[in-house]
C-alpha positions as a LaTeX table, in Angstrom:
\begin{tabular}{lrrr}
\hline
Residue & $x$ (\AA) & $y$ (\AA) & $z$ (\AA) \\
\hline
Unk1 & 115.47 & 101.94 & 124.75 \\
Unk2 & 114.23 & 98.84 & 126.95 \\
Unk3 & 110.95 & 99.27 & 128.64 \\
Unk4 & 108.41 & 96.65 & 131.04 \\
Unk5 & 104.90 & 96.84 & 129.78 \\
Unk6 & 102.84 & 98.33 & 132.52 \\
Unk7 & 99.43 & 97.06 & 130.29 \\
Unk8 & 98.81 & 95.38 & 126.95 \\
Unk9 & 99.30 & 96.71 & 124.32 \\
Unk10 & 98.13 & 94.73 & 120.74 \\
Unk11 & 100.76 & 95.98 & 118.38 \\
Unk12 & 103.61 & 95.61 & 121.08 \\
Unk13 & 103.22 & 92.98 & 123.91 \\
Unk14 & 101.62 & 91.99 & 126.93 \\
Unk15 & 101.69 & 93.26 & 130.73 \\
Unk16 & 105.03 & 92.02 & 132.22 \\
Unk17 & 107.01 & 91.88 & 128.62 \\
Unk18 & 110.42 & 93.91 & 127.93 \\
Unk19 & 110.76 & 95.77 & 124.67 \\
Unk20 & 113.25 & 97.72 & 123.17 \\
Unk21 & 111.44 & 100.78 & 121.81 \\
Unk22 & 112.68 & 103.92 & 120.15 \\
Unk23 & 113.10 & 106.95 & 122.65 \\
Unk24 & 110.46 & 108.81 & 121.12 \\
Unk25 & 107.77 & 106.51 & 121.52 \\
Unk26 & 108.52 & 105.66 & 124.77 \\
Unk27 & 108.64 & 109.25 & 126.05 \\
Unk28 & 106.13 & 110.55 & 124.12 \\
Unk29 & 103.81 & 107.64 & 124.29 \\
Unk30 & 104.05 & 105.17 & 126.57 \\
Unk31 & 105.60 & 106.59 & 129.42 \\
Unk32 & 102.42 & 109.20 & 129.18 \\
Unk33 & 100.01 & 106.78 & 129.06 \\
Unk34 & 101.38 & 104.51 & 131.74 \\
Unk35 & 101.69 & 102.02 & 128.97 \\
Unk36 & 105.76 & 100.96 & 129.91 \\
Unk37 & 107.85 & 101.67 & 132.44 \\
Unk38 & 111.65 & 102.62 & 131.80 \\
Unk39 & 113.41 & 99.25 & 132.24 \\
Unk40 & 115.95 & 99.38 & 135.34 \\
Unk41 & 116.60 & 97.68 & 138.75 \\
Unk42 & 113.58 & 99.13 & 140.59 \\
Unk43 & 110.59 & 98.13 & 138.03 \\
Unk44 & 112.31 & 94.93 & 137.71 \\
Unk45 & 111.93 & 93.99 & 141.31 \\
Unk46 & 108.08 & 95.61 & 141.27 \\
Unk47 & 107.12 & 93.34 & 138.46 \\
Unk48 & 108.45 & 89.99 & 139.99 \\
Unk49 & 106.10 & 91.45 & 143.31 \\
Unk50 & 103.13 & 91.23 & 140.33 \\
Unk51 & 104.44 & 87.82 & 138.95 \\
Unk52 & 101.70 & 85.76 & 140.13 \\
Unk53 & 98.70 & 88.20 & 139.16 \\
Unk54 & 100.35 & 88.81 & 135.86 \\
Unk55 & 100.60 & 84.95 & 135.31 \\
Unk56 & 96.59 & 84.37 & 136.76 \\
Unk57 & 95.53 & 87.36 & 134.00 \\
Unk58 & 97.49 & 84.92 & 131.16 \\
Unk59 & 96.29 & 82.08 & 131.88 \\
Unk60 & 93.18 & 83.32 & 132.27 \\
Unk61 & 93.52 & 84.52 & 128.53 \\
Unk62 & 94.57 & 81.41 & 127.47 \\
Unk63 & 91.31 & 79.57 & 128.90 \\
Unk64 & 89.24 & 82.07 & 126.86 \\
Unk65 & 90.88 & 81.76 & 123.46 \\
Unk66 & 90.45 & 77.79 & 123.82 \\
Unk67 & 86.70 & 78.34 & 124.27 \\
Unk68 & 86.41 & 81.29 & 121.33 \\
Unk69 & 88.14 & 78.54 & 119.14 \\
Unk70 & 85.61 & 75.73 & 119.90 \\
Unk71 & 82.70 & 78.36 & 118.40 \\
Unk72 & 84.67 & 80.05 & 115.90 \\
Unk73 & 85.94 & 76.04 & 114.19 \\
Unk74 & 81.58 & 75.74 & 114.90 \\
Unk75 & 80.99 & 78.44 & 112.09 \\
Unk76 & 80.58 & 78.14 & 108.17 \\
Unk77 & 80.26 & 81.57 & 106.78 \\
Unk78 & 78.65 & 82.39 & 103.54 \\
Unk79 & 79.11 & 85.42 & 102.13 \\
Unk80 & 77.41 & 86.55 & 98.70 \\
Unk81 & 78.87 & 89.27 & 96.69 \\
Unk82 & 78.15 & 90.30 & 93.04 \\
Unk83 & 79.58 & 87.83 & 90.40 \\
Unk84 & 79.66 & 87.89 & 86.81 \\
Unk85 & 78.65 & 84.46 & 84.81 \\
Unk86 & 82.37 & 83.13 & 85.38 \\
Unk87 & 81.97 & 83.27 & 89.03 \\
Unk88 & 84.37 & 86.03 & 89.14 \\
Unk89 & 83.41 & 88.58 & 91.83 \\
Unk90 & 82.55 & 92.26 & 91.19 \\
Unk91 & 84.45 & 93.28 & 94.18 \\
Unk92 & 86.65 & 91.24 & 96.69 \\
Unk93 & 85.90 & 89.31 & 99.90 \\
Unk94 & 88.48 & 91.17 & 102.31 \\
Unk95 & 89.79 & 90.90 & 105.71 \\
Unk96 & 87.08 & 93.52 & 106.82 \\
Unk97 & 84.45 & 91.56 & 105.18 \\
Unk98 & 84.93 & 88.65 & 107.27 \\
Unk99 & 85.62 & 90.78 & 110.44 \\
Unk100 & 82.06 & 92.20 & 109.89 \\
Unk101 & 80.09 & 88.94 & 108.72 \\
Unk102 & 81.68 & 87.55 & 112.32 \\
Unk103 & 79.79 & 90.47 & 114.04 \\
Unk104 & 76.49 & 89.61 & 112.89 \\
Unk105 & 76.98 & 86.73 & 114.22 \\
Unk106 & 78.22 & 88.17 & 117.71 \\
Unk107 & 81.83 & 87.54 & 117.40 \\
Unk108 & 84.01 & 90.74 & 118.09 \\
Unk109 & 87.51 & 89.63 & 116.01 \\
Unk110 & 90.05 & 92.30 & 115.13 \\
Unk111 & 90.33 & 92.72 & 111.45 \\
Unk112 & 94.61 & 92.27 & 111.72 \\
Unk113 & 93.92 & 89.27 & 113.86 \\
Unk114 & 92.18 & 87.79 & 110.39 \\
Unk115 & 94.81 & 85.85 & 107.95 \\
Unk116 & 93.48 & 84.85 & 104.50 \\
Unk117 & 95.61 & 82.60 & 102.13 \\
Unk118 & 96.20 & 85.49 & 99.67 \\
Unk119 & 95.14 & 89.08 & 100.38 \\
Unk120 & 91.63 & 88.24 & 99.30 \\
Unk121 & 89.11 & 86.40 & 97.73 \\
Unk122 & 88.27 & 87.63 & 94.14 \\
Unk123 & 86.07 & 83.85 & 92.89 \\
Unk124 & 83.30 & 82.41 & 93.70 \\
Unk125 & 84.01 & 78.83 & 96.14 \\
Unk126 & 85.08 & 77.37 & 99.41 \\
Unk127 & 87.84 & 79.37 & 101.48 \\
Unk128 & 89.62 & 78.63 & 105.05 \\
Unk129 & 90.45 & 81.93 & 106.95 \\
Unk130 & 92.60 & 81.61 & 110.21 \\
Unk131 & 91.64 & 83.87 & 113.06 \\
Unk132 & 94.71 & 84.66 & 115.82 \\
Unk133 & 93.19 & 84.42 & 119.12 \\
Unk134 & 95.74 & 84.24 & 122.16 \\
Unk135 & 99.84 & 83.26 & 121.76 \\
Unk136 & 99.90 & 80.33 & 119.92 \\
Unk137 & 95.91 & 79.66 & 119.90 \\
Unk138 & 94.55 & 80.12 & 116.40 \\
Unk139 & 90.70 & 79.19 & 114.72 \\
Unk140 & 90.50 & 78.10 & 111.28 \\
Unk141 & 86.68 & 78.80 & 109.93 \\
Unk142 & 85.42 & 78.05 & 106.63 \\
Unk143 & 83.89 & 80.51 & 104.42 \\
Unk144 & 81.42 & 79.96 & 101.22 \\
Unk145 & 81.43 & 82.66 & 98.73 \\
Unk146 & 78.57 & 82.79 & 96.68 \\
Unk147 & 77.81 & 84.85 & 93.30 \\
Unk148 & 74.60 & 87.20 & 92.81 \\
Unk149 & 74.28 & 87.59 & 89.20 \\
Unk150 & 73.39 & 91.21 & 88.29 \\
Unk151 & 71.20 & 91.37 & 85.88 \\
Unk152 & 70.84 & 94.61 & 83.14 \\
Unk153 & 67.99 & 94.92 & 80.86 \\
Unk154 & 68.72 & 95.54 & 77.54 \\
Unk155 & 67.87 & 97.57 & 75.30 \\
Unk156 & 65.85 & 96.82 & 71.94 \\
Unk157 & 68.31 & 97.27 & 69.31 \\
Unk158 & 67.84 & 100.09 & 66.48 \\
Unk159 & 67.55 & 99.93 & 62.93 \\
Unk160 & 70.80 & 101.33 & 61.66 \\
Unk161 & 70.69 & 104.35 & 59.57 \\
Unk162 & 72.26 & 104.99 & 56.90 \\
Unk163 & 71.89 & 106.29 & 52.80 \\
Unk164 & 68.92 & 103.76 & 51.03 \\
Unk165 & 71.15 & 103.11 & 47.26 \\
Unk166 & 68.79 & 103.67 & 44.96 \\
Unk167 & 69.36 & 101.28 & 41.74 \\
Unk168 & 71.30 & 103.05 & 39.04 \\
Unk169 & 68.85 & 103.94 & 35.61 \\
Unk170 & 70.94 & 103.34 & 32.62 \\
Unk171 & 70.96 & 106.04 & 30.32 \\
Unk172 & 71.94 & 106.58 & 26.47 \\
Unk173 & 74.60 & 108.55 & 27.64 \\
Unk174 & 75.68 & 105.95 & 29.98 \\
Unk175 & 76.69 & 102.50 & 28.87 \\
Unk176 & 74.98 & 99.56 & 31.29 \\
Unk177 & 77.59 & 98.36 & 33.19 \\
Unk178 & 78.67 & 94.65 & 31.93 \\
Unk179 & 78.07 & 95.77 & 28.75 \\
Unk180 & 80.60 & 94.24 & 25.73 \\
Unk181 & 82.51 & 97.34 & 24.46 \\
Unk182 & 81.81 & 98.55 & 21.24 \\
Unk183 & 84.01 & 98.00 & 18.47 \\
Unk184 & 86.64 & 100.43 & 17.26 \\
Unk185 & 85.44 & 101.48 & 13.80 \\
Unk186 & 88.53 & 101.91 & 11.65 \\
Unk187 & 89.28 & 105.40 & 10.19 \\
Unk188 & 88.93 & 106.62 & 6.95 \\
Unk189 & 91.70 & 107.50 & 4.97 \\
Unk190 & 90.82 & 109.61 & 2.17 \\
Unk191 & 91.48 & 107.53 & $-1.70$ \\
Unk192 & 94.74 & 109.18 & $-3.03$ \\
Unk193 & 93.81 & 111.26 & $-6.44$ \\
Unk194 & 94.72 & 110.46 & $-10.02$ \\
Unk195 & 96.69 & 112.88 & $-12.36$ \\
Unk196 & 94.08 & 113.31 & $-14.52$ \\
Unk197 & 91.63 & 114.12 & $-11.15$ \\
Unk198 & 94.68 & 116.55 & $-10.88$ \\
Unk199 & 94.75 & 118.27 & $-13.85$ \\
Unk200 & 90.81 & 118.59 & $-13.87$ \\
Unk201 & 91.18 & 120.83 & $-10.34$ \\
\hline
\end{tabular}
């Protein structure tokens, strides 16, 4: 369905811009909210009456970004998050990060407006992050991510436990280990007898 933007609208357009929009969301949405207006001969002709004023909002707009992107090119950002010894971060530097670090500092950004190269930054080291201001007006700002080592005490290692081996006490009965074996002592075989031994028995 094709619709005329009444007002702006981030995650569509701008006031004056035709969209084709599912049914739905135009009935249930924007037409509610005077948002759109259905697209036909009579809303074209009011818009062209609101040419002019539409055009002085824009430009207007346009003057604006140009001076956010002259103090947003002015900033260095450093953020410091948790790092381990390798510089590698804890946690992540994220869009929402940088969209509140900016706030401190007085600058209200929209988080989607924030592009990072990658989804986020997960090292400790010099970024770039590229802020979308207005149409083709963009800020590139430079961000310093520093590492706070967390440091964990300790604890004083334990003396292991386990079974003292108490030294072996070689007995009669027991041969000390190492100890040559003994020599086979050949058996006896009783002398065979005589005849006259014999006859004597």
């Amino acid at each position: 369905m094709k619709v005329i933007l009444n007002k702006d609208l981030s995650t569509l357009g701008e006031e004056g811009d035709v969209k084709d929009v599912a049914k739905g969301y135009a009935r249930n949405f924007l037409f509610p909210r005077g948002i759109a207006l259905p697209y036909n001969d009579r809303t074209v002709k009011l818009f062209e009456g609101r040419k002019e004023e539409i055009e002085g909002r824009k430009a207007e707009k346009r003057k604006d970004a140009a001076g956010l992107k002259e103090k947003l090119e002015n900033v260095e950002l450093t953020i410091t998050m948790p790092a381990g010894p390798n510089g590698r971060l804890y946690g992540a530097v994220t869009t929402q990060t940088i969209m509140d670090e900016l706030a401190k500092q007085g600058f209200r950004v929209e988080r989607k407006r924030i592009e990072l190269m990658g989804s986020n930054f997960k090292s400790v080291g010099k970024y770039k992050a590229l802020i979308k201001l207005y149409e083709s007006a963009a800020a590139e700002i430079g961000i310093t991510v520093a590492g706070q080592e967390i440091k964990t005490e300790s604890a004083p290692a334990r003396p292991r436990r386990g079974r003292r081996e108490e030294p072996r006490e070689e007995t009669a009965s027991q041969p000390a280990e190492n100890a040559p074996p003994a020599e086979a002592q050949p058996a006896q075989v009783p002398a065979e007898s005589t005849p006259a031994e014999e006859a004597q028995a």
